[in-house]
C-alpha angles and dihedrals in degrees: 000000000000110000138172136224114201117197125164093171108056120163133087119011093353096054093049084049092052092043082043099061096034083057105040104032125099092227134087094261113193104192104217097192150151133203112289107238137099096040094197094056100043086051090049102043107001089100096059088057094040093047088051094049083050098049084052097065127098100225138060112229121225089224141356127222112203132189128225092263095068123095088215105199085040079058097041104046098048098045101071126239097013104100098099094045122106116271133195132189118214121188116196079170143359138233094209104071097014102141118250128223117246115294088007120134117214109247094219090204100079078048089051091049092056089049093052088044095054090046100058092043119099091217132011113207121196128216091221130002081241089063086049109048089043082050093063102032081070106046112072075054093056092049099044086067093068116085091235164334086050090174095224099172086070089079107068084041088068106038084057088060095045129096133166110253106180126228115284107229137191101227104144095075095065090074094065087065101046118131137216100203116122121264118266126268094255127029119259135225122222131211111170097159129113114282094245153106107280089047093067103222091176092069097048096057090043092061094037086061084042093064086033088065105044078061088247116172111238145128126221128218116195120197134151137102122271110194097202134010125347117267111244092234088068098049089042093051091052094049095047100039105034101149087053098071128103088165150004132196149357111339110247091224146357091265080060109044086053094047091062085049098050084053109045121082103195120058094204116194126181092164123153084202142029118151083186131351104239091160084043099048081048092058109042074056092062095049096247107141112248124234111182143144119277087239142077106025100315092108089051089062093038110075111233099251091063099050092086080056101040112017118078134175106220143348098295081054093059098038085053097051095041091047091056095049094058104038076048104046095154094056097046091055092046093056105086129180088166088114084052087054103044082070094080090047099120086229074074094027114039082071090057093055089054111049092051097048082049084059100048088057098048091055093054091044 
């Protein structure tokens, strides 16, 4: 088949999603794209450029992928011809439930964009059943703003045409850069999210002094991207726990990226959200130990005889956890997921793709 991926946000995850499935897939996939930067404008116009550049091709797709990003009718109706192709949604996130910062007001019409996307979608796909359920949880809310003609039976209608499609990763990657090296004198905490908000920062480094202070022996490695300024917890971690850091900052590259997973021995997450877990699912791949909240759609990547082990309530929880793994280093690096995790490499989910967008044709042959 000839699909297209339309993505007017790609950078980041979604673009390694996008690269991921044109690689991996078994289909002729065509990336339709624009840089990734200022969200609220490509939500709001992405889809005119990207229907021009559309309407300009010399070819009519058998189905087209788009992500979350896309206003969809604004997309169909300007590209010429299309209208009667088959189209998915893919989030990879929502605007519905997306967490604001402190003192922020939702702005309901990037929510309404993802409704009337996934309206005019033949089929919305999830990227976990956690980021479903919380989707349309919200959005009779969402609806019910509005003074009339809300339109409610929408919701069950949609829900009948939706399904959770994980998250397609590149892990495989990751075993070319493996290392043999023994493991380091003390074991060492990971955090590889973004340096933001939902991410809760602050609680990471509260529990990082709290083992500080009980004289505990162990390293920290800090990835992740931060996409302004960096947030004061961090600087004033590094200032006030030197000694502790392995490492500090962005990774230059992929190799070494891989190489601080490889090393570390502890996944460690605070998030206030999390639709999926990508830096997580790397890392259990990695074998580093997760410890994460029992909440979002962390217990859907942990299997169920590890949550005991990895998943915690509240901060006790995790101080407790964290505290084991490190008094118990042996045991922690002799815990791997990495087989659970081997099952969202795109070598295991690009035919899956595949075969459901197949089937989506063929429905509509």
């Amino acid at each position: 088949m000839n699909l297209w991926l339309v993505e007017p946000y790609y950078t980041g995850s979604h673009q390694a999603w996008a690269d991921g499935y044109q690689a991996h897939s078994g289909h002729d996939v065509r990336l339709l794209t624009l840089p990734g930067r200022f969200w609220k404008w490509r939500m709001q116009g992405g889809a005119v450029t990207l229907a021009r550049l559309a309407a300009a091709l010399d070819e009519r797709p058998d189905l087209i992928l788009a992500s979350d990003m896309l206003n969809v009718p604004v997309f169909l109706s300007l590209s010429g011809g299309l209208h009667d192709v088959p189209l998915a949604i893919y989030f990879h996130e929502n605007q519905l439930t997306y967490p604001l910062q402190p003192g922020e007001k939702r702005d309901l019409h990037y929510g309404f964009i993802n409704f009337v996307s996934a309206l005019r979608a033949d089929a919305a796909f999830f990227n976990s059943a956690y980021h479903q359920a919380a989707f349309f949880d919200e959005l009779p809310r969402l609806l019910k703003h509005f003074p009339d003609y809300t339109e409610l039976w929408t919701v069950d209608a949609l829900r009948k045409k939706s399904q959770v499609l994980p998250l397609g990763l590149d892990l495989a990657r990751f075993d070319t850069c493996r290392s043999e090296s023994p493991a380091a004198d003390r074991p060492l905490l990971l955090w590889n999210h973004r340096w933001e908000y939902d991410k809760d920062p602050e609680t990471f480094f509260r529990v990082v002094y709290a083992l500080d202070r009980e004289g505990l022996d162990f390293g920290l490695i800090i990835l992740g991207e931060s996409f302004r300024n960096w947030p004061d917890e961090f600087l004033a971690a590094r200032e006030r726990l030197p000694e502790r850091f392995v490492h500090f900052g962005y990774a230059e590259d992929f190799a070494a990226y891989a190489h601080w997973l490889w090393q570390a021995d502890v996944v460690v997450s605070t998030a206030l959200h999390e639709f999926f877990g990508a830096a997580v699912v790397e890392a259990c791949y990695c074998d580093c130990l997760p410890v994460l909240p029992r909440r979002l759609a962390y217990p859907e990547l942990i299997p169920a005889q590890h949550h005991g082990t990895c998943l915690y309530d509240d901060f006790e929880g995790l101080l407790h956890r964290l505290r084991r793994a490190i008094l118990r280093v042996e045991e922690t690096r002799a815990v791997s997921l990495r087989p659970e995790m081997a099952c969202f490499d795109w070598r295991q989910m690009a035919p899956r793709y595949d075969r459901l967008l197949e089937e989506m044709v063929e429905a509509e042959g």
